[in-house]
N, C-alpha and C positions, 0 to 999 in steps of 0.2 A: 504494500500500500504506500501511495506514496502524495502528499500535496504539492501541486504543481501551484506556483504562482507565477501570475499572467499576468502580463502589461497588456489591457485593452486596448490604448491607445489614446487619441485626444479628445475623442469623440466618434467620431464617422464611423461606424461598421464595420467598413472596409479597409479602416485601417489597422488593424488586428492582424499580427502574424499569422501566417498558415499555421506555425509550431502552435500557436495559441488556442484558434478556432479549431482544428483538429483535438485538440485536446479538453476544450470545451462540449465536444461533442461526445466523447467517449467515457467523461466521467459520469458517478451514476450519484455524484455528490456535488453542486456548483452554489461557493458562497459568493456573494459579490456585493463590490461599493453600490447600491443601488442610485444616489446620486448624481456618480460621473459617469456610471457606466452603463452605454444603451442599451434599453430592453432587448434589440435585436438579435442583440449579443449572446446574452443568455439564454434566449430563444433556444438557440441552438442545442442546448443539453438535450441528451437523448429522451428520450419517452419515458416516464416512470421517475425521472431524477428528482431528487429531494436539489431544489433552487431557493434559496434563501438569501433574503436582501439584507447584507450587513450594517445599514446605514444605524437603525437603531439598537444595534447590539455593542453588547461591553464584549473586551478583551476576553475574560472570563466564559462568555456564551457562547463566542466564536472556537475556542479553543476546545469548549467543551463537546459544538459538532463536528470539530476534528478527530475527537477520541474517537467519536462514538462512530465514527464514520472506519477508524482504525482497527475497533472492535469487530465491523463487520466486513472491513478485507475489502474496501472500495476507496479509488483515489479519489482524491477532493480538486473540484478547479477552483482557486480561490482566486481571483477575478479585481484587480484593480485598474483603475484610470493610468490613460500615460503609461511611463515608467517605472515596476515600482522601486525601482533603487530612488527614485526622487519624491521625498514626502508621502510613500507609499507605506508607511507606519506597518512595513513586513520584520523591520530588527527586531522589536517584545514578541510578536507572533513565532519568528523561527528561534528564540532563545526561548521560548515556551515548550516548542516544539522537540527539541534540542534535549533538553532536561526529561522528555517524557521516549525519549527516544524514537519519535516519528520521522520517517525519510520526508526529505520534500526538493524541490527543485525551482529555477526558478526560470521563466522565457519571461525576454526583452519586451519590451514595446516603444509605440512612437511615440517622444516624449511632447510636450503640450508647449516647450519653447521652437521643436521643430516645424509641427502646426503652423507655429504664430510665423514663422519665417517664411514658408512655403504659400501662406496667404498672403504676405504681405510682395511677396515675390522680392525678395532680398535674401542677401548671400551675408551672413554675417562677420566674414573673415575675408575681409578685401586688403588687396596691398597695403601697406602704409599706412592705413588706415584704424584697423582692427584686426588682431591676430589672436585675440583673446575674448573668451564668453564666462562671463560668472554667473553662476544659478547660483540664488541665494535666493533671502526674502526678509519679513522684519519681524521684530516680537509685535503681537497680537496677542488674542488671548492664549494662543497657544504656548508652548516652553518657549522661555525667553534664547536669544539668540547670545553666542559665546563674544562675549564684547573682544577678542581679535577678530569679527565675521563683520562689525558692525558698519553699515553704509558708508559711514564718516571714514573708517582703513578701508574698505574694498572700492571706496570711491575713488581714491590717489592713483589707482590704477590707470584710468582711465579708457579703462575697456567698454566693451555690451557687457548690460547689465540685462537678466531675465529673470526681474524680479516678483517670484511667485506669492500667493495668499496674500497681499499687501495694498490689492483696489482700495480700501478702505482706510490705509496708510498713506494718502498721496501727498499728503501735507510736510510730514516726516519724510518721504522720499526727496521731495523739492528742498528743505531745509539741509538735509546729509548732503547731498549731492550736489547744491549751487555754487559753494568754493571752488568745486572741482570740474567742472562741467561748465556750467554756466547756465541762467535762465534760457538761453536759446538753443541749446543742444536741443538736438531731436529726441521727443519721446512717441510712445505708440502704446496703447492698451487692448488689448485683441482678448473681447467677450467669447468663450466657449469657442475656441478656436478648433475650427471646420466641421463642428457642429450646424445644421440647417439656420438656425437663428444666430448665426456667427456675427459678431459688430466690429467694426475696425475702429478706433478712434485714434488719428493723427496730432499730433503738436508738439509742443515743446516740453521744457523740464516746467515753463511758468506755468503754462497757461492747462495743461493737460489734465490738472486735476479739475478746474471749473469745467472741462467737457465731458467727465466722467460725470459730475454731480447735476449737469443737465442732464446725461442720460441715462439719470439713475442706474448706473452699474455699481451693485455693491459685493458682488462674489463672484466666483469663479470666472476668473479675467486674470491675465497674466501681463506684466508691467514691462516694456523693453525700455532700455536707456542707450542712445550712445550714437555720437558723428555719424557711423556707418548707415543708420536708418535714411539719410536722406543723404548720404555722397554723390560728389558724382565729380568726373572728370578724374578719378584713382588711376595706375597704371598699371598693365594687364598683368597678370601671374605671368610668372616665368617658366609657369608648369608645361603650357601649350606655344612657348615662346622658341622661334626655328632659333635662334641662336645658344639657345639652353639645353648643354648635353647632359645626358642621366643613360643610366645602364641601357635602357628601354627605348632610346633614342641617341644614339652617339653620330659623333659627329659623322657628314656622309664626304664621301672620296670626293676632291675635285673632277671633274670633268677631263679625262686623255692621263689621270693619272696612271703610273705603272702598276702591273698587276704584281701579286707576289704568288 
């Protein structure tokens, strides 16, 4: 027996690994985030399966349909949003797991800052520009964040920033980040990203929270910061550049050169 956990993805259906929905189908046990993650998703368990929506359950109750699922010789698909190495609160579940000595595993999924990139049709990592992405977020009500994490040091950086759970933090976000950024860097807030009701909202470090607060977005929206959002004029990679040799591309023979 064994629990598989599953990155669902960002939303959209189809963005679910094969390794994920194949195995969403085969279990005969499917817990899942019932808030990020689409019905159609879990749709898929087979006929008969025990589908149970984790949204209102303790650690405690989740763990305890794991035993009981262990007892009867059936894997479990335990089913989160995104990625869940990213805020997918699987670390207490498999140190639970761990201790009780159940197998488990886990498949990848599409994280909800790659979403937000692919809709915004932007490459986050352009020459010169941005060669670095921080996934971070800020204390809310949840566990406070390790004050070397905190906006104010991961601002100096000056990288993209894709800062998660934190729509409701935009104020805090503009005050960390305007020494180091500026009011006019570009920001961007992207509602349920490539979800059907997906929102894009454009502007700056200034001005972005007053357009989140017109359009009432107070959850599940993921915050980007940083130059690269609105570049332009950067110079091309050197990855596809004819004068840039690499193993896979070296340099080619003049023209009439001698053979060997």
């Amino acid at each position: 027996m064994t629990v598989f956990f599953i990155g669902a993805g960002p939303g959209a259906p189809d963005l679910i690994t094969v390794r994920g929905l194949d195995l969403i189908r085969r279990c005969p046990v499917c817990l899942y985030a019932g808030s990020l993650v689409p019905a159609q998703i879990v749709s898929a368990a087979p006929e008969g399966a025990l589908v149970r929506d984790t949204a209102p359950m303790t650690l405690d109750e989740i763990i305890a349909e794991m035993e009981a699922a262990e007892a009867r010789g059936q894997d479990v698909a335990r089913v989160h949003s995104g990625d869940p190495s990213l805020y997918g609160a699987i670390g207490e579940q498999m140190r639970r797991l761990d201790a009780l000595g159940i197998d488990y595993d886990i498949v990848p999924g599409v994280p909800a800052f790659a979403a937000a990139a692919a809709a915004l049709k932007c490459e986050l990592t352009l020459p010169e520009i941005a060669q670095t992405v921080i996934l971070t977020r800020t204390t809310m009500k949840a566990s406070a964040m390790p004050e070397r994490e905190s906006l104010q040091i991961l601002g100096r950086s000056g990288a993209t920033l894709a800062i998660h759970l934190s729509v409701r933090n935009l104020r805090h976000v503009r005050e960390a980040l305007e020494p180091h950024y500026g009011l006019d860097c570009p920001a961007v807030v992207i509602y349920r990203a490539s979800w059907p009701d997906q929102q894009i909202l454009r502007g700056t470090l200034g001005d972005i929270g007053e357009k989140v607060r017109a359009a009432k977005i107070t959850r599940t929206a993921l915050v980007l910061v940083g130059p690269v959002l609105a570049a332009e004029g950067y110079r091309d990679s050197a990855l596809y550049d004819a004068a840039h040799e690499h193993v896979l591309r070296p340099r080619k023979k003049a023209a009439g050169a001698a053979r060997t």
